[in-house]
N, C-alpha and C positions, 0 to 999 in steps of 0.2 A: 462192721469193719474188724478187721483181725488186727493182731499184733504182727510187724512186720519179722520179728526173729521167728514167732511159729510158721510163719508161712516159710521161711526161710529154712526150717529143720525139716519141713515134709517135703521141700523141694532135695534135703540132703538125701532122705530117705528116700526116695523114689529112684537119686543117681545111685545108692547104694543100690537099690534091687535088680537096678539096669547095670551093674556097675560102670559106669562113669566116675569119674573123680573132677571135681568142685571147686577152682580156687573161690577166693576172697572178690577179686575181679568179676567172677561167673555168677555166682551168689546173686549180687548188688544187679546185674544185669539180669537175669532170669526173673528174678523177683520184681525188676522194672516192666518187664516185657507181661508178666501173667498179669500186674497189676494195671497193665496199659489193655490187655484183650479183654479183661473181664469188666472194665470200663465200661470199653464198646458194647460189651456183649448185654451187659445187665443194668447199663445206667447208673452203677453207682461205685463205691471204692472200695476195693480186698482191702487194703491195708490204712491205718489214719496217720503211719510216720511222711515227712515232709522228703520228698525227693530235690536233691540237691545238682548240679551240674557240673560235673568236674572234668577234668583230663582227659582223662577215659570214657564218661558218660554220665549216664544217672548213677547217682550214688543216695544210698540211706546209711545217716552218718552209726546207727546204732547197728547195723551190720557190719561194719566197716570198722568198728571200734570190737564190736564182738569178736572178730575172725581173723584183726590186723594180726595174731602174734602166728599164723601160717605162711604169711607173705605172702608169695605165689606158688606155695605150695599145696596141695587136695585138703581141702577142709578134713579134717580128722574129728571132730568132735560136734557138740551141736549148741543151741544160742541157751543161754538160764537165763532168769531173772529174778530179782529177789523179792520174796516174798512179803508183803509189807506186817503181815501180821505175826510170821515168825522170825523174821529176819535171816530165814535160810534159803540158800540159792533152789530155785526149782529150774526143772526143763520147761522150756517154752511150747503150750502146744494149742492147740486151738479146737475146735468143736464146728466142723464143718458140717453144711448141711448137706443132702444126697447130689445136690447140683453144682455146691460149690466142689464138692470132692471130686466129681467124675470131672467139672472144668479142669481144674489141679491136678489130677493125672492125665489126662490129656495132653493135654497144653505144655504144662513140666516135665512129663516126657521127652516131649521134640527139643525144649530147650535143652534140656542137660546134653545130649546128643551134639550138639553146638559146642566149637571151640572158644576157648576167650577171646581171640581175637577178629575169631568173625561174629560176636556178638559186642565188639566194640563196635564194629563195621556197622553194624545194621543201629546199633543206638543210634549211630552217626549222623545217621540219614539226611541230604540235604533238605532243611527246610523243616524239619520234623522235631520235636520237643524240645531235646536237649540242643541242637543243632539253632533254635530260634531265641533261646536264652543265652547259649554260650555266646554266639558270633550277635549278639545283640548291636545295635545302633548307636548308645548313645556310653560312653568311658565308666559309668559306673552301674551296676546291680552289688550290690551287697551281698544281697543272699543268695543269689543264684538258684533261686528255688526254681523248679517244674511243677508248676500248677496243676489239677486235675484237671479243670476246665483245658487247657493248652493241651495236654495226652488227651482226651476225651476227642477234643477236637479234630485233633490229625488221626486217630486211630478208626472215629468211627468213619469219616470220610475215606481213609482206607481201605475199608471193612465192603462201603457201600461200590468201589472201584474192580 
């Protein structure tokens, strides 16, 4: 499992080389979407931060705090994190292997190509992750989390349709 900001920097990079530009919204959603296909695709999870269900859709609160001071304007800059042994901020980046690389240009590709608002559309989906936690049954969930299991599930039956 990667760190959710490096996945989130190669996703900047890639709308950089395509240029696209990236809100903060598109980020959180892109990053949902790679980590819901490669689920399906390889049985197990790109990233280990907790997906949350918000507003707008799946949210990772450490992207979402990384990126809040753009608003809804194109990412400009990309995720750090501090180093615990020198205490200096580094770029966030990751060590992919040949398969997860070529999934991540793929895949991050088609997304960045995607508007914000039609990749709210599509998190939306009736019946589908965030859509089965947000409009839940019963007055309280606390944490609104989107489980792997629950993406796993709707996505590889998607996969198999």
């Amino acid at each position: 499992m990667h760190d959710v900001r490096a996945i989130a920097n190669f996703v900047l990079d890639i709308a950089d080389a395509k240029r696209r530009q990236v809100s903060n919204l598109s980020i959180n959603k892109i990053v949902f979407f790679l980590h819901a296909y490669f689920l399906a695709r390889f049985g197990r999870p790109l990233v280990s931060a907790k997906i949350e269900a918000w507003d707008y859709g799946p949210v990772f609160r450490e992207l979402y705090r990384e990126f809040k001071s753009f608003g809804d304007k194109p990412i400009m800059g990309r995720a750090y994190r501090l180093n615990a042994e020198t205490g200096d901020r580094q770029l966030c980046e990751a060590i992919f292997s040949e398969e997860e690389r070529t999934f991540l240009q793929e895949v991050g590709g088609r997304f960045v190509a995607i508007s914000a608002s039609s990749l709210v559309s599509m998190s939306h989906e009736p019946g589908g992750p965030w859509d089965q936690v947000w409009n839940h049954g019963s007055k309280v969930n606390a944490s609104m989390q989107i489980s792997n299991d629950l993406i796993m599930n709707w996505y590889a039956n998607a996969a198999r349709h």
